[in-house]
Every structure is written in C-alpha cells, then in structure tokens.
N, C-alpha and C positions, 0 to 999 in steps of 0.2 A: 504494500500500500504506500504512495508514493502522493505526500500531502502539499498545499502552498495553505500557509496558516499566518494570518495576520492578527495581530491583537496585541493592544498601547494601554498602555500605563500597569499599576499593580495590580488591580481589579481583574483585567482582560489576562494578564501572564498567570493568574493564578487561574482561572475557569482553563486556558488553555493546556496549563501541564497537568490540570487532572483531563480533561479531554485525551491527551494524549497518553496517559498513563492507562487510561483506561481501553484506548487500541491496542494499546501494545500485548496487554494480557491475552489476544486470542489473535494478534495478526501481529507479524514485523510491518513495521510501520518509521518510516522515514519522513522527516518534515523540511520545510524551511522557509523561512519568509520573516515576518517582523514579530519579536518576543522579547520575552528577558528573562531574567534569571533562573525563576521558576521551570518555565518550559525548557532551557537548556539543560537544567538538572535531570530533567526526564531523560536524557540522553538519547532520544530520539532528533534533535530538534537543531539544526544549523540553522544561528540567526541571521541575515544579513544587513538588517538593518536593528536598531534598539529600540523598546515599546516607550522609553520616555521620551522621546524626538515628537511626539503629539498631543503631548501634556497642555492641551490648550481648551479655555472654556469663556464661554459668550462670545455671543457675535462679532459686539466689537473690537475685542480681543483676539480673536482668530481671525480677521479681517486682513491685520497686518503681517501675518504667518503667513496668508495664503499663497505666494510663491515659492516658499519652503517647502509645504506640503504638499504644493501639485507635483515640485518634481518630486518628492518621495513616493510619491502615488507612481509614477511615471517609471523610477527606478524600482520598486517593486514588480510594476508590471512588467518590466523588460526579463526581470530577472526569472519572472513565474512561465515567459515566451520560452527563456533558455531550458530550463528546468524540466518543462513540462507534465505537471500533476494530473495524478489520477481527478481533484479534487479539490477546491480550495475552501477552507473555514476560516471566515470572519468575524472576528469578535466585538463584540460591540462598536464605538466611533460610528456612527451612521452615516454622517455624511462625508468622512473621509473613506470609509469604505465603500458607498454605493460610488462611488467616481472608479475606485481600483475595480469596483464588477465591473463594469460596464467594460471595462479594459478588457478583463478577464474572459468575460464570455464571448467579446471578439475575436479571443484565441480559442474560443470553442473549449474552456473548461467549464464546468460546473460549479457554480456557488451555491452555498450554504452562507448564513446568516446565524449568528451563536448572540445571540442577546438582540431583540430586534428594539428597532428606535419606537421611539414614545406614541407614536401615531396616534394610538387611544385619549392620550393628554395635548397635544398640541400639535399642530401643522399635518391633521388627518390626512392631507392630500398629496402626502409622502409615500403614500402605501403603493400607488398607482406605481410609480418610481420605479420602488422594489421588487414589484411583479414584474416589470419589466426584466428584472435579472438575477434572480433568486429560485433555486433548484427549490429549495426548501428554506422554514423561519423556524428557528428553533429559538421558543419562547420561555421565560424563567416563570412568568407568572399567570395565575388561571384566567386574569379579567383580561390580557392580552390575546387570548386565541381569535374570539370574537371578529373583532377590526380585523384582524389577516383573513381571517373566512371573509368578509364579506368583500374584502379586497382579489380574493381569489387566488390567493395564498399557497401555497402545500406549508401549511403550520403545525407543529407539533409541541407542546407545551412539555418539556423535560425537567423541571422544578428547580430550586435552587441551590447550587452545592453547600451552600451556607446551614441547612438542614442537616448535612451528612457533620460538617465540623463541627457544631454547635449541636450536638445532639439533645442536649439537656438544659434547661436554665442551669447558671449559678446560684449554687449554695446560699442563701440570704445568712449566713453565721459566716462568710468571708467576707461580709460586706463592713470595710471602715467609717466610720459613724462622721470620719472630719477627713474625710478623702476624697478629694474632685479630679475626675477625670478631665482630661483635653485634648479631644481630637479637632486639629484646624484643617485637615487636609495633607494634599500630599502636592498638589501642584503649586507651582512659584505663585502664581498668583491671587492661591485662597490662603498660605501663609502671609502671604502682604496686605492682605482686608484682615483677615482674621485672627492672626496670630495677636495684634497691637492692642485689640479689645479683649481677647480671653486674658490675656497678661495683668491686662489692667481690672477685669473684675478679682479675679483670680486672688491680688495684690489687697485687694479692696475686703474681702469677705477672710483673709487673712490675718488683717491687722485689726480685725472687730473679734478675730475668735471665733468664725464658724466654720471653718478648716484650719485643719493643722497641716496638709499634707497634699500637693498635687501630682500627679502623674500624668506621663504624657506616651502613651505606643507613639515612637518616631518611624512613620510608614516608611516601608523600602524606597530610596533612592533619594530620600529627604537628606538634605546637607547639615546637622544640626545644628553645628556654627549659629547657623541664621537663627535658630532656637533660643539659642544661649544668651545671646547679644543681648544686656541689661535683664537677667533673671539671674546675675550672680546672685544674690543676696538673698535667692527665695528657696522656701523647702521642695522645690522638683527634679522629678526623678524622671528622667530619659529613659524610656524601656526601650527594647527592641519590637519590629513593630512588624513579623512575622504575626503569623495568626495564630499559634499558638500561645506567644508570648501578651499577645494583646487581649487574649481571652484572660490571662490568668493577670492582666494590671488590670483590668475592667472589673473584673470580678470584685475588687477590692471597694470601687468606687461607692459613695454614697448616691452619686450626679454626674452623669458624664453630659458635658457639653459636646456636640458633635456638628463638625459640619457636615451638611445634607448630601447623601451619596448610599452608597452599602452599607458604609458604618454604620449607618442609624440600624438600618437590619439587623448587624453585629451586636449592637448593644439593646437592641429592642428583642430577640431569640436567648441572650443572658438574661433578661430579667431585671437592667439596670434602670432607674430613671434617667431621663435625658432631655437636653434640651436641642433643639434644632437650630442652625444659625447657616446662614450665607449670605454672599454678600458678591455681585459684578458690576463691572463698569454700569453706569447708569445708562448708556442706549441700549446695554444688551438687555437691562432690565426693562426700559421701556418698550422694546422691541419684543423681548416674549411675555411679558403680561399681553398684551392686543392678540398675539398668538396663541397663548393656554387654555385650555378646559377643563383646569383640574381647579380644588380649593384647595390642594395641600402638595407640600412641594416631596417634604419627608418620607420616604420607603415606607417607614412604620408607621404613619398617616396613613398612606393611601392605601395599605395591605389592612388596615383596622377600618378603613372607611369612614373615618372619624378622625378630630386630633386627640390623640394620646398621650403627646409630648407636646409641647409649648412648640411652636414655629416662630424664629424672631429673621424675618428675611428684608434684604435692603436697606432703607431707611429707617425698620424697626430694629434692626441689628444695629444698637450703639451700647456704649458702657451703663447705661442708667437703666437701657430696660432688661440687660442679661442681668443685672445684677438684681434689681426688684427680682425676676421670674428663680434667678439660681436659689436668694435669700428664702424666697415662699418653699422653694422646692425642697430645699433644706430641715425647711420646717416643718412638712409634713412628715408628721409619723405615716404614713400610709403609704408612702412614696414607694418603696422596695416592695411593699406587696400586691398593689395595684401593678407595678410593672411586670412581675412576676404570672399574676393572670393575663396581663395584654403577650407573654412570650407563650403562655398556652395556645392562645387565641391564634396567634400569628403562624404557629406549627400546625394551624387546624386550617386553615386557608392556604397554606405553603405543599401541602399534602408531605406524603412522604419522600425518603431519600434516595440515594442512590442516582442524582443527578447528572452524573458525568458518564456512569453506566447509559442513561438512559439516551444521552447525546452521543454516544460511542456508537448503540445499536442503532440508531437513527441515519449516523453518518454510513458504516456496511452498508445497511440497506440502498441507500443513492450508488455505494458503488458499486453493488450486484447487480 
C-alpha cells in the first residue's frame, strides 16, 4: 500500500500516525507527503515537507501567507506526480487541502478527506467544492454526516480518537483545589493574543490567594522561551505537552483555561472545568461572524449542544472578564462534578472507540 498523506500542525500529525499505525497492522504500508513527528515515529512515513509550515488561522492572517502556501501546495503536488500513490489522505486544513485535490485528482489519484471542514457551521456552500474531489469524507463527529449526504458525499462518520486516549474521566481526588491550568494554543499567533491575558489573570487570582499553582502542557513544537518571557517570578510549571503528559497536568487542575480547538475536547472527556477563550485579527473576526451558523464556537459546546463552559471570544476575551468568569468558577463547589457528568455526556454523543481502526478499514476498502 503505497500512500501521499498530508496533515499540519499537532492535531492533524497525531490522527495521522495512529491512521497509519493502524494500516500497518494488516498491510505494509508506505507513506509520504507532509507530517511530523508523530507520523515519522510510525516508521512508515517519509516526510517531505513539515506539518508546522501551515500553522496559520483567520483570514486575514492567512491572506499574507498565501504565496507561501500555494507553492507548498504546488510542491506537494509535484512531489505526489513523482511518487505516484495508491491513494492520498488528507487531514484536516480544508482549504489548503481542497487546492492540493484538485491537483491531485488531475493526476488521476484518489482523495480521501480525514477531518472534513465545518460546512454544517459556516460557509455551507463549501461542500459543492468537495464533491467535486473527494473519493470519500471521513467525518469525527455524528451531526456532521448529514450536510455531506445531502451534498452527495460518500461520508462515513469514524468517531474520535480522543475516545480511545481518554478512555475515562479523571479521578476528581487528583484534582488541586489552587491549580489552574493554561492552554493558549500552539500556533505563533494564538500565543501573541492569548498568552498576555492568561498571564495576567493568572498573576491577578495569584496575589488575592485563589491559586497557588499554575500549569501549562507546552504543545509540541511551541518555543517556550516565548512562555517564559516575564513569568520568572510566578509558580509555573512547563509540562511536556504530549498527550499523555497533558492528560496527567490536567488532571490536577481545579480550571483549565483553554483556547478553543481539540483541547476543549481534551479537557471536556477529563472531566475538568474550563473556560473557553480566542481571540483573531478583527476582519477575520468580522468576516466569519456574517459567515457562521453556529452559537458556540467551543468542541465541548457544540458536542453538548449547549454552553457548558463559559465562551469569552474577541472582544469579550480581555483580562477583567476571564478573571470575573475564572474567580466564579473557582468558587463553585460544583464545578469538578458538573464537569464530570458533561464528560459522561460527551462519551454518549462521541459513540464508541476504536477511531483510527475504523479510518484504517475505510481507507482498504477505497483501495480494493
């Protein structure tokens, strides 16, 4: 089995080496195209280009990229011409990926789609797109099947691998009573909105005595330096930000602050309280508010159908109102055990595991 696998940032490298772990158990199977770390570990997997090279989010922030990343598009596809695959899987980036299909099935390979784009939440008229170049959509979650059937789709809803690693909530007897988690993100530019405000509630609920103790999982490929810059003085602790490692500093937390991605997933399937926060240039913001159809931006939001966790997004993300929402959150005795039933909940909507298995037998199947 002879694959072109493309998938950016840590998110996409880690659905891709269990993908590929899991061909491997019943086929030799050979990869290459754009990953990281993870999926080289699998040792199936020659990268030629690196999944953090697309590390880019909002419009008008990706705007100024977009000569970087056509040719990366461009060198990819030259490279999938030489190569020639049985098969190609791509992993989430929607719109950096539907540009390398289109390439792709010009060369008369077959796409797959590994995480499909939001179409159910904003810019529905995306789907059209995708039918145009997509073998199959291989969907994480249940309310996403829908919109690709009606788009006309070959859709198959494979669940989340986050089920398989998170098999369980945490323990609530691990949880530290003055311990605040903080996740800002992983890309350059959700550390430069977010990192300056978590610091500074962080500092603030510190010196009043309602934490003694912060933690931070620093995601793969984060520079810490940039972390470090003015928190000498404070009690935080740098984890490693593997997902093991991130499960067992989470666990500890009283309140994980998170910026809105998987993580919220991560710490909503623990069991932890959280707060939700983001923050983009303000056209990308005014540009996808006119565009959205969703009320909630958060994973654990939109999987509960409800807010669960407080949402502080754009203009409401500033230091006065994470700090009022962290303060209340704090104070609630209830906090740990309400969350605890929203990760039941969330396992009950997420179905069961075996994710990667279940995109392994998906992917055979297209090349039988």
């Amino acid at each position: 089995m002879k694959l072109f696998v493309s998938a950016g940032e840590a998110s996409g490298d880690a659905l891709g080496a269990a993908l590929l772990t899991a061909l491997a158990r019943e086929s030799t199977v050979t990869a290459t195209g754009m990953g990281g770390s993870a999926m080289v570990e699998t040792g199936t997997f020659q990268p030629v280009a690196d999944a953090d090279q697309v590390g880019v989010v909002g419009i008008a922030e990706v705007v100024k990229h977009l000569p970087r990343l056509f040719r990366l598009v461009d060198e990819l596809a030259a490279h999938a011409a030489r190569e020639k695959p049985d098969l190609a899987v791509l992993i989430d980036l929607p719109d950096f990926h539907l540009r390398l299909a289109r390439k792709l099935k010009a060369l008369g390979i077959p796409v797959v789609f590994y995480v499909a784009p939001s179409v159910w939440a904003w810019r529905p008229w995306r789907a059209r797109a995708f039918a145009e170049v997509a073998s199959k959509m291989l969907v994480l979650f249940p309310f996403e099947v829908a919109a690709w059937e009606a788009a006309k789709v070959a859709v198959e809803q494979v669940g989340h691998p986050l089920i398989d690693s998170i098999s369980k909530p945490a323990s609530e007897s691990l949880v530290e009573l003055k311990t605040l988690g903080l996740m800002p993100g992983s890309r350059r530019s959700e550390l430069e909105r977010h990192w300056p405000v978590l610091v500074g509630v962080a500092r603030r609920l510190l010196a009043e005595g309602r934490i003694d103790r912060v933690v931070v999982p620093v995601a793969p490929g984060v520079d810490r330096t940039r972390l470090l810059d003015g928190t000498e003085d404070m009690p935080i602790e740098f984890e490693a930000g593997d997902l093991n490692s991130r499960i067992a500093v989470l666990s500890r937390a009283r309140l994980v602050v998170v910026a809105s991605g998987t993580a919220t997933l991560e710490v909503g399937l623990l069991g932890r309280p959280q707060i939700v926060v983001y923050r983009v240039a303000p056209l990308s913001h005014a540009i996808g508010r006119r565009l959205a159809r969703v009320s909630h931006l958060g994973l654990v939001n939109l999987l509960a159908d409800r807010e669960v966790a407080p949402e502080l997004i754009q203009a409401d993300f500033t230091e006065v109102r994470l700090y009022e929402a962290a303060r209340r959150a704090l104070e609630d005795g209830t906090g740990v055990t309400q969350a605890l039933r929203v990760s039941d909940e969330l396992r009950l909507r997420l179905g069961e595991g075996a994710a990667a298995q279940r995109a392994a037998t998906a992917v055979r199947k297209l090349l039988k």
